[in-house]
N, C-alpha and C positions, 0 to 999 in steps of 0.2 A: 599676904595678898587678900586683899578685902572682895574684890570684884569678883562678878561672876565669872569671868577668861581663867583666876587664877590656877585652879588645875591645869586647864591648857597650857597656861606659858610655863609650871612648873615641870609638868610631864615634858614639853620640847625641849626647856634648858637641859633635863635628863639625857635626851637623846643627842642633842649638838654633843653634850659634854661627852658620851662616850665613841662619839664618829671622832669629834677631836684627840679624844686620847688613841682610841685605835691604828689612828695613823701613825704614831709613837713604834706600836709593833712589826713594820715590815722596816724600820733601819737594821742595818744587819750589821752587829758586832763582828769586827775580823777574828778569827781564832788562832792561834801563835799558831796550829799545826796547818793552817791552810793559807799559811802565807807562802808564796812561791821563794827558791832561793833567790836571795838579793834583794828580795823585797821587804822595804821599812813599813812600819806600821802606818806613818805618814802618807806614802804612795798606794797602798792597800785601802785607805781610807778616801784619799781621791778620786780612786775606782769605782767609788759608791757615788758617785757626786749624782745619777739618774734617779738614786734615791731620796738623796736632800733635796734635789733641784724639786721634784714632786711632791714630797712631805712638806717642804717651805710653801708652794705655790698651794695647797689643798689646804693647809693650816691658816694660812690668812685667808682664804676662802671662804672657809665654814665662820669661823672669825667675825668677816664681815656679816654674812649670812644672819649668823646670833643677836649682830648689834640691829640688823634692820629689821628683823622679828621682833626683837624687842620696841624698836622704835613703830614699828604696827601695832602690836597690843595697847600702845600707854595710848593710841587715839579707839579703841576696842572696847565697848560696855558689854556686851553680853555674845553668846553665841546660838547656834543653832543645828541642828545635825545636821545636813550638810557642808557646815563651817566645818565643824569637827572632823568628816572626811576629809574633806580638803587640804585641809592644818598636816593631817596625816597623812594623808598620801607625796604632800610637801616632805614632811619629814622622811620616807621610806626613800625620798630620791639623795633626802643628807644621809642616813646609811648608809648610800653604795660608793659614797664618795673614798670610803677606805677601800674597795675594793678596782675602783678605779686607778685608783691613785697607783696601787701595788702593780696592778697591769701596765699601767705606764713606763712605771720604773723596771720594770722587768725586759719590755718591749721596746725601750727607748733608741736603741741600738740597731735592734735589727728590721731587716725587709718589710715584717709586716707593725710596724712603729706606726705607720699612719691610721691602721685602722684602733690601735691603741690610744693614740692622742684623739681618734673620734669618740672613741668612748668617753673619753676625758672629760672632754668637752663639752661633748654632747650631752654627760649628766649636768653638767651647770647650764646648760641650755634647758636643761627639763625644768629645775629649779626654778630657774628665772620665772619660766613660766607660770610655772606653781606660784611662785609670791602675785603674780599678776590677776593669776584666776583667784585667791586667796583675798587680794585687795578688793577685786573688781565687785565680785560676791560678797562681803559686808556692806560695800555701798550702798548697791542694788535692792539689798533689804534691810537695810537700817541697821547695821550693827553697829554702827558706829559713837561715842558720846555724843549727848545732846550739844555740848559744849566743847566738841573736837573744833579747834580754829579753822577757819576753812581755807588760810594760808597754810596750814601745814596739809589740809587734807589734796588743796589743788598741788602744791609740790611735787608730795609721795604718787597721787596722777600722774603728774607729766614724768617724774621720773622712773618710775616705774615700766615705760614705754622702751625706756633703751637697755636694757638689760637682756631682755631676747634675740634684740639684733646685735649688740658686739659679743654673745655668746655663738649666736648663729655663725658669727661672721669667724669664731675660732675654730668653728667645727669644720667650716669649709675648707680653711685653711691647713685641716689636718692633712688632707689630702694631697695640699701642694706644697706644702712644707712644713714640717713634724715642730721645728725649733720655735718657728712663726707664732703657730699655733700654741702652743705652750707659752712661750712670750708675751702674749697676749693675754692669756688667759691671768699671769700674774700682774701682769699691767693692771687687769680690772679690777684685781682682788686691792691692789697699792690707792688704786681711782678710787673705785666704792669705799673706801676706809675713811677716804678724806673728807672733813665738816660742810654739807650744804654745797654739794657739788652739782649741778646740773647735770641730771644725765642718772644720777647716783641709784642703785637700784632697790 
């Protein structure tokens, strides 16, 4: 990396890469002595399904997250300290994404599941954010290339608009129905993945 950002975008891919591997650590191997009698290793492993279901929807999450980071910086000439706050306090909200996630899966079951899936949620609802304040603030003071296209730079604008509200709108949802909210949330991650999507965050 030639540019000034290069630090930065090296230090975050650091941090996506190890939020994404850590979510690898809460699947939980069955052990022959804690399988119930009659129970196959097959059925013992369906059991887990709050775990995949959570690991899957958090791993294409951060996923997407990495590509529209990246897809910020290649329009990003230089920065400023409070970019760099910014950038990081962005990134401490991808941190807690393994910790959310394991909460979910643990909680997914029971009475208090909804205030689990708010937490869920509610961290990519911070994130969203972050990329928005993140954007908005390089604009505002120029950090952007002299030769950023300003069809890509109005795009990432408008798109970046809706990411807060169908985050928003998962978190609400935790409240009135746990499966909803979760459902949604990988909707977004399946939406944001896809090329030149309106809306895409």
């Amino acid at each position: 990396m030639d540019k000034e950002t290069g630090r930065i975008e090296a230090f975050s891919d650091g941090v996506f890469a190890v939020a994404i591997t850590l979510l690898a650590l809460d699947l939980h191997v069955p052990r022959l002595n804690e399988l119930a009698p009659g129970v196959r290793l097959g059925g013992a492993l369906l059991g887990e399904w709050p775990a995949f279901l959570a690991y899957v929807t958090s791993f294409l999450t951060i996923l997407v997250m990495w590509v529209n980071h990246h897809r910020l910086f290649e329009l990003i000439r230089r920065s400023d300290h409070w970019f760099l706050i910014v950038n990081g306090l962005l990134l401490m909200g991808v941190t807690v994404i393994p910790f959310s996630t394991s909460l979910l899966a643990e909680y997914i079951g029971h009475r208090d599941a909804s205030v689990a899936a708010a937490v869920f949620s509610g961290g990519y609802l911070l994130i969203a954010l972050g990329y928005n304040l993140l954007w908005r603030y390089a604009l505002r003071v120029g950090l952007l290339k002299p030769d950023a296209p300003p069809r890509a730079v109005e795009t990432i604008t408008g798109q970046y608009r809706f990411g807060p509200l169908y985050y928003l709108t998962a978190f609400i949802l935790a409240f009135i129905s746990v499966p909803a909210s979760v459902g949604l949330a990988l909707g977004l991650a399946v939406f944001f993945a896809l090329p030149s999507v309106p809306g895409k965050k």
